[in-house]
C-alpha angles and dihedrals in degrees: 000000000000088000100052085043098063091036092058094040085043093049090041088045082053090060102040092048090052095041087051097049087048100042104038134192091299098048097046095048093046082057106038123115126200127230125180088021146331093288087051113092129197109184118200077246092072098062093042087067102042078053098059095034086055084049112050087042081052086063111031098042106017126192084028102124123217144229114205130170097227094037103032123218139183114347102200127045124282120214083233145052114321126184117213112192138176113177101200112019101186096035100166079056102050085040084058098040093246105151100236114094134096152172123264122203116174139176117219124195107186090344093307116113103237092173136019151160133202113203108203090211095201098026088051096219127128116213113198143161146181122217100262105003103078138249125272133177121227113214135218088246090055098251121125136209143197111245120222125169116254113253103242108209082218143328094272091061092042126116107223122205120200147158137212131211137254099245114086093224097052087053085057090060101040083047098058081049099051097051086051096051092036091079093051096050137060093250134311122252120203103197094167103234132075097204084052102044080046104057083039080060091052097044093053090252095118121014095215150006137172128182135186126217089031113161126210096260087051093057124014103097105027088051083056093049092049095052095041088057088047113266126131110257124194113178120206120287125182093334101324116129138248112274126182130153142146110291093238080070112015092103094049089043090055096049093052090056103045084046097056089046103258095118106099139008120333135219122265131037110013098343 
């Protein structure tokens, strides 16, 4: 499955890149759509790449249903394999030609990713893991290499990563988060996708994120990633957010959000 995983997100980051090369900043803009709300795009690109991820699982693990973000799938957890897929994860940025977007496959088993891969569309780079067998990067140049978290001395010297939401009264709320954490850590990052800030976690890039309103395709594979290269991964439960950071600062990291009120659901659209 993790196989599969990296040869699907490799072969959707292939299209994306090309459409995007073909099409540009204007041509996608003139065709986007928006979704959630206003501030929430959906290009025609998108949906090129759930298409061809449907239809290469279709054909390497057949019978095994999926869950996209553009086609929808099966809302509760099978007792078998499950594919969670978003084809462009970042999409604003990959509408304004920003280099920070990717493609997320993962494999779930009873609602729990067991396999996954996270295509870096622009840096070229596929980020992937196996429960219990670790997470690697391959690399442009072809060369691979094992993930493991960075080793913070504390949280004031961390490099936080987040998101916001797309409903104006959710980024209130995020907002009013974010100003109360900022003095306890080293600085904030908004890379503008979860998959991404995920696998940077991973990699040691940032030494923690959380995010609130996350859906499964955002997360599924980059959250596995995170935990097989060490991190502490807590996965949303009744409106709490995704948290994830190194072990040397994961309590203390806890305890500064919870503390500036970003624990558990927040006010606004869906908590």
């Amino acid at each position: 499955m993790r196989e599969t995983a990296r040869l699907v997100a490799a072969a959707a980051a292939d299209l994306v890149r090309r459409r995007r090369a073909e099409l540009g900043s204007a041509g996608l803009r003139a065709g986007a759509a928006t979704k959630s709300t206003a501030s929430d795009p959906v290009t025609a690109v998108d949906r090129e790449s759930e298409g061809l991820i449907r239809g290469l699982l279709a054909a390497l693990r057949p019978g095994e249903p999926i869950l996209g973000e553009e086609g929808g799938g099966p809302a509760g957890a099978g007792a078998g394999v499950t594919w969670v897929v978003d084809p462009i994860d970042g999409t604003v940025n990959f509408l304004y030609g920003i280099p920070a977007y990717g493609v997320s496959v993962a494999a779930e088993v009873e609602g729990a990713a067991v396999a996954g891969a996270v295509a870096d569309v622009a840096g070229g780079r596929v980020f992937h893991a196996a429960r219990c067998a670790g997470a690697a990067v391959d690399l442009p140049d072809g060369t691979s290499r094992p993930l493991a978290c960075a080793t913070p001395r504390d949280l004031g010297t961390s490099l936080v990563a987040t998101g916001f939401g797309y409903a104006a009264d959710r980024r209130a709320a995020q907002a009013a988060v974010l100003a109360a954490l900022l003095p306890e850590v080293r600085d904030i990052r908004r890379v503008g996708s979860a998959a991404l800030d995920l696998c940077l976690l991973a990699a040691g890039a940032v030494d923690c994120f959380y995010e609130h309103g996350l859906n499964r395709w955002d997360y599924s594979a980059g959250a596995l990633i995170a935990a097989e290269a060490g991190a502490e991964v807590a996965l949303p439960r009744s409106g709490s957010p995704v948290v994830a950071a190194a072990p040397a600062v994961a309590g203390a990291f806890r305890a500064a959000l919870a503390a500036a009120g970003g624990a558990g659901p927040l006010p606004g659209a869906g908590g």
